[in-house]
C-alpha positions as CSV (number, residue, x, y, z in Angstrom):
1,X,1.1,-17.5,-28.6
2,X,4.3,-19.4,-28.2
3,X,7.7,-17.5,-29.2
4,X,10.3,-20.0,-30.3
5,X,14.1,-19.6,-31.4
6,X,14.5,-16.0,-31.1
7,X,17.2,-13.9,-32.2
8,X,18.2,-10.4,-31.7
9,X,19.9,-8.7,-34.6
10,X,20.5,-5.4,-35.7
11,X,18.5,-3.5,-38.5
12,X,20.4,-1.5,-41.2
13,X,19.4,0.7,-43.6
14,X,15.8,1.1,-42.6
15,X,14.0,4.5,-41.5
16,X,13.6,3.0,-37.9
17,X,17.2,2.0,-37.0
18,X,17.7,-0.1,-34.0
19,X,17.3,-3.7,-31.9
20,X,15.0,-6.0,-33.6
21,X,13.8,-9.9,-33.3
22,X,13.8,-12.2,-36.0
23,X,12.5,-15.7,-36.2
24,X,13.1,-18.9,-37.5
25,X,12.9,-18.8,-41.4
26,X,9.4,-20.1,-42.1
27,X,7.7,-18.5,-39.2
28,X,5.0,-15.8,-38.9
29,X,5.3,-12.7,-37.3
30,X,2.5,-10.2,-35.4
31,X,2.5,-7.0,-34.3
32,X,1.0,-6.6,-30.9
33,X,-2.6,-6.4,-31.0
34,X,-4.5,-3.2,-30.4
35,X,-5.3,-4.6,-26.6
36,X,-1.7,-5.1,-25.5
37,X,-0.7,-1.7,-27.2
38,X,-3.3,-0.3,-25.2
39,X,-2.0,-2.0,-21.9
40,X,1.7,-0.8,-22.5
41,X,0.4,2.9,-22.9
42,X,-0.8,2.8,-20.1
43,X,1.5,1.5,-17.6
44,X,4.0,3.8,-19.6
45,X,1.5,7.2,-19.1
46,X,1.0,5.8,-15.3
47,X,4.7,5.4,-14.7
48,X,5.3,8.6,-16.1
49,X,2.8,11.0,-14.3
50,X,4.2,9.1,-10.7
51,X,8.0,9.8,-11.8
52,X,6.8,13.1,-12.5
53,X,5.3,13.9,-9.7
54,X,7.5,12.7,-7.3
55,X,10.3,15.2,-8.7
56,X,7.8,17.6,-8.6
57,X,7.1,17.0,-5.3
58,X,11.0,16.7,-3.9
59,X,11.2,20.0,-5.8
60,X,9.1,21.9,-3.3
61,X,9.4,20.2,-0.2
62,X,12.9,18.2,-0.3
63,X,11.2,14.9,0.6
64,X,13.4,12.2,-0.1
65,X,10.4,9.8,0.0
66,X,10.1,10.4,-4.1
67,X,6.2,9.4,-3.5
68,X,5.1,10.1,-6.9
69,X,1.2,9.4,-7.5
70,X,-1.5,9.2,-9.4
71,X,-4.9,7.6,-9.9
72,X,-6.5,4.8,-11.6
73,X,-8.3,7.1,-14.1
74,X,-4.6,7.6,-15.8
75,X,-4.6,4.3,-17.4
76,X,-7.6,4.5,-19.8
77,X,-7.1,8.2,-19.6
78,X,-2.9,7.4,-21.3
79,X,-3.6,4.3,-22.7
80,X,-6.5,6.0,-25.1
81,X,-4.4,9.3,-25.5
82,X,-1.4,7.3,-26.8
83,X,-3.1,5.0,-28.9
84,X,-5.2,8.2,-31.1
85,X,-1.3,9.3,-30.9
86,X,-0.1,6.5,-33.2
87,X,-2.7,7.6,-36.0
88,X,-2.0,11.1,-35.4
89,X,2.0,10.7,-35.6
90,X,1.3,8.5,-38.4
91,X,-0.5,11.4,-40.1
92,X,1.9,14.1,-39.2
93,X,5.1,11.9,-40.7
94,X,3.0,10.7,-43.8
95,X,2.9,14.8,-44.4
96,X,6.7,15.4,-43.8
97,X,5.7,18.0,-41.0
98,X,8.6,18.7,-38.9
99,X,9.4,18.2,-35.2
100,X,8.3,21.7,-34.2
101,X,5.0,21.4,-36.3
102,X,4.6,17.2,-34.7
103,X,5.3,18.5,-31.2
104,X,2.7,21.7,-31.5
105,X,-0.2,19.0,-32.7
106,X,0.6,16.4,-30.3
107,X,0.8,18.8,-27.5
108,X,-2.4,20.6,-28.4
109,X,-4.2,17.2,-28.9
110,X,-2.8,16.4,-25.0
111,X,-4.5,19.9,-23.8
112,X,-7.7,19.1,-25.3
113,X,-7.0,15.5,-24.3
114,X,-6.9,16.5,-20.6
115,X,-9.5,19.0,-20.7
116,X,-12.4,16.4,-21.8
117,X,-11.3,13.6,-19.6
118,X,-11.1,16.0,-16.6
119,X,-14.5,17.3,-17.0
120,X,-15.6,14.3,-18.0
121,X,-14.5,13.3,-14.4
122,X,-15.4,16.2,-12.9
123,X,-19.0,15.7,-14.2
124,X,-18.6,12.4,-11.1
125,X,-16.8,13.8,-8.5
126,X,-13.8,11.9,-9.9
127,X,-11.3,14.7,-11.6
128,X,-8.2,13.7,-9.8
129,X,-6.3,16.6,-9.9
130,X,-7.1,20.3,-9.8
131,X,-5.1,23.0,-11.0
132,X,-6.8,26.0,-9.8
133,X,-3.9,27.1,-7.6
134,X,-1.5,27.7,-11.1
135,X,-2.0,31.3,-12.5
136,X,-2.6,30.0,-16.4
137,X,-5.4,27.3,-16.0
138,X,-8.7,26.6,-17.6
139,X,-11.2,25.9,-14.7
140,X,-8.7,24.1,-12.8
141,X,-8.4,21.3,-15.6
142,X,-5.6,22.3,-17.4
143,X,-2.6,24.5,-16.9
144,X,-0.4,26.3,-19.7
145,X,2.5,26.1,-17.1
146,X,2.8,22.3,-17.6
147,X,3.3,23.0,-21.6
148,X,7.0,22.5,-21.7
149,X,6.7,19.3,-19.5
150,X,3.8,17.5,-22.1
151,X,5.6,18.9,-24.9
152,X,8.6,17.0,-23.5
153,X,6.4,13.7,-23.3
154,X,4.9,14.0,-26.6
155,X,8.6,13.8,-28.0
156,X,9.3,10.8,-25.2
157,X,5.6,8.9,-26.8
158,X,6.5,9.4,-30.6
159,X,10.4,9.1,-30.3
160,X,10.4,6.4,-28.5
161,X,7.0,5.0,-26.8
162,X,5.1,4.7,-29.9
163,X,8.0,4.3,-32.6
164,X,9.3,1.0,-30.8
165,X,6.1,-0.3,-29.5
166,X,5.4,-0.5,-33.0
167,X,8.2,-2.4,-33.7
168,X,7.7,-5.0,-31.5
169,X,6.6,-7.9,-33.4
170,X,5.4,-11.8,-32.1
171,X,6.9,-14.8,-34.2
172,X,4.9,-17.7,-34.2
């Protein structure tokens, strides 16, 4: 699809306040397809868990190096877990629920998330991380200590992530 005389403006008076593009009068717009949603969840889960884990890291060793990592099972793994997000934040807002109420659901759905994908894995010899050294886990698949850090990301994914992913539209 070809994009043609864009222009940034910016949006007043709308729920979603911020940077968006509009087109050429007479043009068509698209929101990004399911696919392409899909693919920028899960560079943005990837990115995320390798950030994450190189503070982590530098935390308990001091290594400067910052080498974060992760494993290619993270990007269906995030890119799936986002994308159910949108219907579930969509859900939750559509109700009125507040943050504390949003975060509590998205964070739960992130546990249970985790939980099935890493036996799921574990079922091939391909869960990728184990956290059976942490005091509060669940058969080394999940850990309760790591709740503050995914409530953090489910506020990052609907705040941000989801709400201006969204808002991305194509003009034609």
């Amino acid at each position: 699809m070809e994009v043609r005389n864009l222009k940034a403006r910016r949006t007043q008076g709308t729920m979603d306040q911020g940077t968006s593009v509009e087109a050429e009068p007479h043009s068509t717009s698209f929101p990004l397809s399911a696919l392409v949603r899909l693919y920028v969840y899960a560079l943005h889960g990837c990115l995320c868990e390798v950030a994450f884990t190189a503070v982590l890291d530098w935390c308990w060793t001091q290594d400067r190096r910052l080498e974060g990592h992760s494993s290619l099972w993270a990007l269906p793994m995030y890119a799936t877990a986002i994308y159910l997000m949108e219907n579930l934040r969509a859900c939750l807002l559509a109700q009125h629920q507040p943050l504390p109420v949003r975060l509590t659901a998205y964070t739960t759905f992130i546990y249970l998330w985790e939980l099935s994908w890493g036996a799921g894995l574990r079922l091939f010899g391909a869960c990728p991380w184990d956290y059976s050294a942490y005091r509060y886990n669940l058969g080394g698949l999940v850990t309760l200590e790591y709740v503050l850090p995914w409530a953090v990301a489910a506020f990052l994914a609907e705040q941000h992530v989801i709400r201006n992913t969204l808002r991305i539209r194509l003009h034609n």
